[in-house]
DODODO-377039 format. One record per residue: residue in three letters; x, y, z of N, C-alpha, C, O in turn. Coordinates in nm, 4 decimals. Atoms other than C-alpha are relative to their C-alpha. Example, Ala and Ser with C-alpha at 12.3 -4.5 7.8 and 13.67 -1.06 7.14 Angstrom:
BEGIN
NODE    r       nxx       nyy       nzz      caxx      cayy      cazz       cxx       cyy       czz       oxx       oyy       ozz
NODE  ala    0.0890   -0.1190    0.0000    1.2300   -0.4500    0.7800    0.0900    0.1200    0.0000    0.1936    0.1181    0.0665
NODE  ser   -0.0820   -0.1190   -0.0060    1.3670   -0.1060    0.7140   -0.0770    0.1090    0.0730   -0.0261    0.2198    0.0899
***
This chain:
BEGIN
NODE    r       nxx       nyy       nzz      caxx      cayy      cazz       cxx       cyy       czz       oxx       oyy       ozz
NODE  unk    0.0288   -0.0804    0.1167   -4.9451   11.8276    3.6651   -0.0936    0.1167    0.0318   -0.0878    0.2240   -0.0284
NODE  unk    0.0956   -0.1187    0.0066   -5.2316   12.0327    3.8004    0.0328    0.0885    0.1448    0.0100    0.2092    0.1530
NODE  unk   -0.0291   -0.0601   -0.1371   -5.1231   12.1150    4.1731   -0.0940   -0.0369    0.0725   -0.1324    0.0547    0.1452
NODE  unk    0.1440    0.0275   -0.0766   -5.4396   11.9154    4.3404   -0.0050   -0.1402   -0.0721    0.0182   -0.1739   -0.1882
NODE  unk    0.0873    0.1207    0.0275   -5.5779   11.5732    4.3737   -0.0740    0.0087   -0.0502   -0.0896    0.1283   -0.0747
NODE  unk    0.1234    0.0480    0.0521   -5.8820   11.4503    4.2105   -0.0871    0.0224    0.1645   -0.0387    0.0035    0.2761
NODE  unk    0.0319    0.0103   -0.1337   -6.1683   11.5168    4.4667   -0.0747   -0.1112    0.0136   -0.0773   -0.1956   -0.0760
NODE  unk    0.0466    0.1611   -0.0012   -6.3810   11.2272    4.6309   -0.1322   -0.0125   -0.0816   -0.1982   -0.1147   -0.1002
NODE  unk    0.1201    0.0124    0.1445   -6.6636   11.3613    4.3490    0.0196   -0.0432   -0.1189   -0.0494   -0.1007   -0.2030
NODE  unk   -0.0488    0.0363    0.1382   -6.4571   11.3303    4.1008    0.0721   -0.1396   -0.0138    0.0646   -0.2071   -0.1165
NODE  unk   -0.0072    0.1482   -0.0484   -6.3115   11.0074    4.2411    0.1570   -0.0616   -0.0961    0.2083    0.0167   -0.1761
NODE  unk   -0.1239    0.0931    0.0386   -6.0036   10.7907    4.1152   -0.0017   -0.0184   -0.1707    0.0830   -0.0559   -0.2517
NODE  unk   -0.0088    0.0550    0.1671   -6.1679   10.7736    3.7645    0.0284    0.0971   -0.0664    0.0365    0.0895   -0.1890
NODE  unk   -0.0403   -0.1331    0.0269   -6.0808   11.1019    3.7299    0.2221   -0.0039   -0.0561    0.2976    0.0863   -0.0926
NODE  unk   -0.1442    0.0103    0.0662   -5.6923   10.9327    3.6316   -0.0186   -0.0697   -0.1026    0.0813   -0.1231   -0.1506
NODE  unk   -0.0008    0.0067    0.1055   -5.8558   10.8322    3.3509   -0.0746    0.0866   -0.1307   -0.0469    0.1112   -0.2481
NODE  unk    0.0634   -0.1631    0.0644   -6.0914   11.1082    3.2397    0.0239    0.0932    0.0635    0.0573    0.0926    0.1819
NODE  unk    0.0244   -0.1803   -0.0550   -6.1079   11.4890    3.2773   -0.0868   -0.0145    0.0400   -0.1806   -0.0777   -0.0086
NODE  unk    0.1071   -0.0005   -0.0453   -6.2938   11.5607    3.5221   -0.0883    0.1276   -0.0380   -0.0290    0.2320   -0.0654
NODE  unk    0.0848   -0.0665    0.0551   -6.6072   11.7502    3.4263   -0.0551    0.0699    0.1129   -0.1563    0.1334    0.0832
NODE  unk    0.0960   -0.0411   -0.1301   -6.7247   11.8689    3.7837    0.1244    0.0597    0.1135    0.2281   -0.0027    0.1362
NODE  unk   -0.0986    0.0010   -0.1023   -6.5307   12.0362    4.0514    0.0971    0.1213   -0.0455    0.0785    0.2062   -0.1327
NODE  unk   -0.1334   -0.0691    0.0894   -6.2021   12.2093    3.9946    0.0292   -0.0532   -0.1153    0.0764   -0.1660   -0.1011
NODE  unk   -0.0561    0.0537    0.1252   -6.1233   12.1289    3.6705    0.1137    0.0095   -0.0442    0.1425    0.1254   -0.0742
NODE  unk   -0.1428   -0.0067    0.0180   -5.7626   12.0466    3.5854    0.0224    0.0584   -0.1503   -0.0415    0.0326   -0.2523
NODE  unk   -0.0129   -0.1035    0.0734   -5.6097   12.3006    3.3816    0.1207   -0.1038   -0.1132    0.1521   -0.0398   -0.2135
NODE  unk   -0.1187    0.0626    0.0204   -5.3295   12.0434    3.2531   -0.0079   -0.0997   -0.0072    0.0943   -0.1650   -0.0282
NODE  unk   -0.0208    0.1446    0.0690   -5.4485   11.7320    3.1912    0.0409   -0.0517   -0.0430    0.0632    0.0254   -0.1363
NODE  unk   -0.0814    0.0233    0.0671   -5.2484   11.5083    3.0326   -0.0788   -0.0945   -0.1027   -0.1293   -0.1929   -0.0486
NODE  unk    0.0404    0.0725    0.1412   -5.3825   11.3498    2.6853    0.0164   -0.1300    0.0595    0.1194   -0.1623    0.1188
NODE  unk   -0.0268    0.1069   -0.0089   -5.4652   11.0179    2.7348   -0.0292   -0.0595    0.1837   -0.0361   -0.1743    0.2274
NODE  unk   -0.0007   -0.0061   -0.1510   -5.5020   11.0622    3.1216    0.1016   -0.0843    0.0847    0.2041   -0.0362    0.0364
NODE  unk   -0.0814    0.0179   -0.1370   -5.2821   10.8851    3.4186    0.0631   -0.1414   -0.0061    0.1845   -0.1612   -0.0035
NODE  unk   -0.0133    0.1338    0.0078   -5.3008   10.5137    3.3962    0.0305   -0.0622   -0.1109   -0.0494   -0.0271   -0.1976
NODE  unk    0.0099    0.0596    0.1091   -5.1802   10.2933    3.1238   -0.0197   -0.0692   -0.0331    0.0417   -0.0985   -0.1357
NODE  unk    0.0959    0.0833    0.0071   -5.4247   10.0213    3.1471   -0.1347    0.0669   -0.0767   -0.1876   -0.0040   -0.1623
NODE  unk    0.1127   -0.1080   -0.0257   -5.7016   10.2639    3.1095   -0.1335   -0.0651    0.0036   -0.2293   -0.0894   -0.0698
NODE  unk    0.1437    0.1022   -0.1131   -5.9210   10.0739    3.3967    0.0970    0.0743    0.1440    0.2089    0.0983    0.1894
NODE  unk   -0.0849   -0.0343   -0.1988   -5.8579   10.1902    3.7563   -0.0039   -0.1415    0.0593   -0.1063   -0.2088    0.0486
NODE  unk   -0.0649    0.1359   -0.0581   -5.7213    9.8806    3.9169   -0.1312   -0.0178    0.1062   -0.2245    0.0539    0.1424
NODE  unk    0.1230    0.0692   -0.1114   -5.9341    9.6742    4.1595    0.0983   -0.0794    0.0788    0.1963   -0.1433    0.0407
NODE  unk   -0.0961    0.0544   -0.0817   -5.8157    9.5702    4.5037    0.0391   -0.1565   -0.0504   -0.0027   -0.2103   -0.1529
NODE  unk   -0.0304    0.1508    0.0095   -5.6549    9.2049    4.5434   -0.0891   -0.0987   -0.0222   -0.0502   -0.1992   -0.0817
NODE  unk    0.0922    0.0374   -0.0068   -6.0027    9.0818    4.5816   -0.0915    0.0724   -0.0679   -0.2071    0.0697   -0.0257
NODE  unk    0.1076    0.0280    0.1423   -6.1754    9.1926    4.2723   -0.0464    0.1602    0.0813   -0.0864    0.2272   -0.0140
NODE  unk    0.1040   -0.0949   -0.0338   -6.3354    9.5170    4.4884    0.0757    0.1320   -0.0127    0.1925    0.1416    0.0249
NODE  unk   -0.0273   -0.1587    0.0155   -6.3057    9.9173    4.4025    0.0794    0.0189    0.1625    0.0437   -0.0150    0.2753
NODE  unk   -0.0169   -0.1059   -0.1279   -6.0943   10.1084    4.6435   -0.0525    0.0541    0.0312   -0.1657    0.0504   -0.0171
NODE  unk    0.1152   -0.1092   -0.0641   -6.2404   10.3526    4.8248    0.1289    0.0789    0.0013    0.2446    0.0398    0.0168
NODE  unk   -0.0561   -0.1636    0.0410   -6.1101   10.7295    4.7626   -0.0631    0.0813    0.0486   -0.1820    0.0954    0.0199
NODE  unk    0.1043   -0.1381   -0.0487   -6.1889   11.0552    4.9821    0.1367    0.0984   -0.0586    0.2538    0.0636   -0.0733
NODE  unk   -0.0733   -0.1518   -0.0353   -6.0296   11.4107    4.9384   -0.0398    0.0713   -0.0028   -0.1255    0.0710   -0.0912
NODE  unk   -0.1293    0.0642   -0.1149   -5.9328   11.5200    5.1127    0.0136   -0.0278    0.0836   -0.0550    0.0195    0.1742
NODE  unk   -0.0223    0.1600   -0.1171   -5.8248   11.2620    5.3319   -0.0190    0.0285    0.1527   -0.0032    0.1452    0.1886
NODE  unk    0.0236    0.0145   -0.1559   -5.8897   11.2105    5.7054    0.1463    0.0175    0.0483    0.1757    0.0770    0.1519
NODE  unk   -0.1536    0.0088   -0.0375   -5.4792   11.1478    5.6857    0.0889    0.0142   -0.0563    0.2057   -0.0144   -0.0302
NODE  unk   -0.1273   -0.1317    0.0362   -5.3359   11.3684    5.4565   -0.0764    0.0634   -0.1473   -0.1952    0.0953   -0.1514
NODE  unk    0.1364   -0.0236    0.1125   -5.4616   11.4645    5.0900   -0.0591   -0.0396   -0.0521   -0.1398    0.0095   -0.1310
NODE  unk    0.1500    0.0846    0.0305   -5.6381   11.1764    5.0502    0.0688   -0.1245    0.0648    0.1792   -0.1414    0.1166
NODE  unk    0.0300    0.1330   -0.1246   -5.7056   10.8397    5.2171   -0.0003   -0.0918   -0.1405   -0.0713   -0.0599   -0.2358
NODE  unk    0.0928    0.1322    0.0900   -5.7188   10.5084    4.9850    0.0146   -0.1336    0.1030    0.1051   -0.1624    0.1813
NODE  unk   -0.0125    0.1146   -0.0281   -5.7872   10.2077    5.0915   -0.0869   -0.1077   -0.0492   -0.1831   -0.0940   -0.1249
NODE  unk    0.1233    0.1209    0.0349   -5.9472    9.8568    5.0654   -0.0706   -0.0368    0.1033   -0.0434    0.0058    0.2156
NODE  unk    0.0211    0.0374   -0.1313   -6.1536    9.6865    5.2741    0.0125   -0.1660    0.0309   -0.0539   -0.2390    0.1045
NODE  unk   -0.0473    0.1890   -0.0070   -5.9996    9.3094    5.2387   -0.0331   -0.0650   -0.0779   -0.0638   -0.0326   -0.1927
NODE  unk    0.0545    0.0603    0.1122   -6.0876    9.0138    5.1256   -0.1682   -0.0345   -0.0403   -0.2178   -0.0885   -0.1392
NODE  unk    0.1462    0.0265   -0.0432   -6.4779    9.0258    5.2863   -0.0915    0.1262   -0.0724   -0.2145    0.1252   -0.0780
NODE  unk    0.0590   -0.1383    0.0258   -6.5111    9.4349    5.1164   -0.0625   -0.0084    0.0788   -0.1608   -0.0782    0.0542
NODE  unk    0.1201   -0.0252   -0.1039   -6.6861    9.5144    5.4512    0.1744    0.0882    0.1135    0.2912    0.0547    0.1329
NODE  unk   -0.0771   -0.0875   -0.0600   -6.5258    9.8087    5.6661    0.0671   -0.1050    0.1228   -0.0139   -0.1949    0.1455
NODE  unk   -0.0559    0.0825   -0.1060   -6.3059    9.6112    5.9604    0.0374   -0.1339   -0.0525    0.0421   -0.1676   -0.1708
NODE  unk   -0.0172    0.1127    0.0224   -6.2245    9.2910    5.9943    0.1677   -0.0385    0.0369    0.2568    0.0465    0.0386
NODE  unk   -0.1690    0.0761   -0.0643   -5.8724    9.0640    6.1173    0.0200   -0.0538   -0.1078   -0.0682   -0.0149   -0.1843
NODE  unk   -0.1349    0.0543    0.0738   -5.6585    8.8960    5.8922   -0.0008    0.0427   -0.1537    0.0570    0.1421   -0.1974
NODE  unk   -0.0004   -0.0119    0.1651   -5.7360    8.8569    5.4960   -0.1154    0.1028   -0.0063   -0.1191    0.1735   -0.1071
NODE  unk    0.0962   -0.1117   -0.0071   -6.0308    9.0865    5.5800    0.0243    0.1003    0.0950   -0.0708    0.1636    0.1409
NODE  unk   -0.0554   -0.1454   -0.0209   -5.8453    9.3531    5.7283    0.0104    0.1225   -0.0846    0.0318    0.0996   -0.2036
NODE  unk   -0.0076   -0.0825    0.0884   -5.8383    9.6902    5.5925    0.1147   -0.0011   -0.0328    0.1987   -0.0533    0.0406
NODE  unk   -0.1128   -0.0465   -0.0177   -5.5657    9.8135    5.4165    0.0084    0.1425   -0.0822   -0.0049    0.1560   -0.2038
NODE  unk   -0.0084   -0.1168    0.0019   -5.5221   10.1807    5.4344    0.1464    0.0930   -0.0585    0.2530    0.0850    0.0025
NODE  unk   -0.0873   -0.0723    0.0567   -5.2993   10.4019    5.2375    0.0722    0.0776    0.1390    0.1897    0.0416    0.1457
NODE  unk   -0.0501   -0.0460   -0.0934   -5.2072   10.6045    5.5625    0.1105   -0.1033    0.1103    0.1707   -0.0742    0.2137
NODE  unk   -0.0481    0.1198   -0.1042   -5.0577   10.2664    5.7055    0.0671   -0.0503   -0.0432    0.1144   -0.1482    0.0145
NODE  unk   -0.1037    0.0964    0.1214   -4.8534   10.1482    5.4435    0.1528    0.0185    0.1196    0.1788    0.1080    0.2000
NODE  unk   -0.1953    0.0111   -0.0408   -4.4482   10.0592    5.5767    0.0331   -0.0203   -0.0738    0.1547   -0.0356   -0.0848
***
């Protein structure tokens, strides 16, 4: 709708409010993005994490498992939007 992500100031909650800071989207849509209107929480109860723009393309999301702590092997592995199959 606007031609631009949300940035990592304005953050993810920015698909449920206008953001007030930043570029300001010219085109908002009434009601904003989501139709919960809650930004989802990983599998394990914890906020994503949101940059833009992204390290690996126009933005990065990811989680950080089931431990929320950067790294980690199996159920506490990250899982990164850039990595998805």
């Amino acid at each position: 709708d606007n031609g631009n992500f949300p940035t990592t100031e304005q953050g993810i909650q920015a698909l449920l409010t206008k953001p007030t800071t930043g570029l300001i989207p010219k085109n908002y849509r009434d009601g904003g993005y989501l139709e919960t209107n809650t930004v989802p929480k990983d599998p394990w109860g914890n906020d994503f994490v949101y940059i833009s723009p992204g390290e690996h393309g126009d933005y990065d999301l990811y989680s950080y498992g089931a431990d929320g702590a950067k790294g980690g092997d199996g159920k506490d592995s990250d899982i990164e939007s850039w990595n998805m199959r």
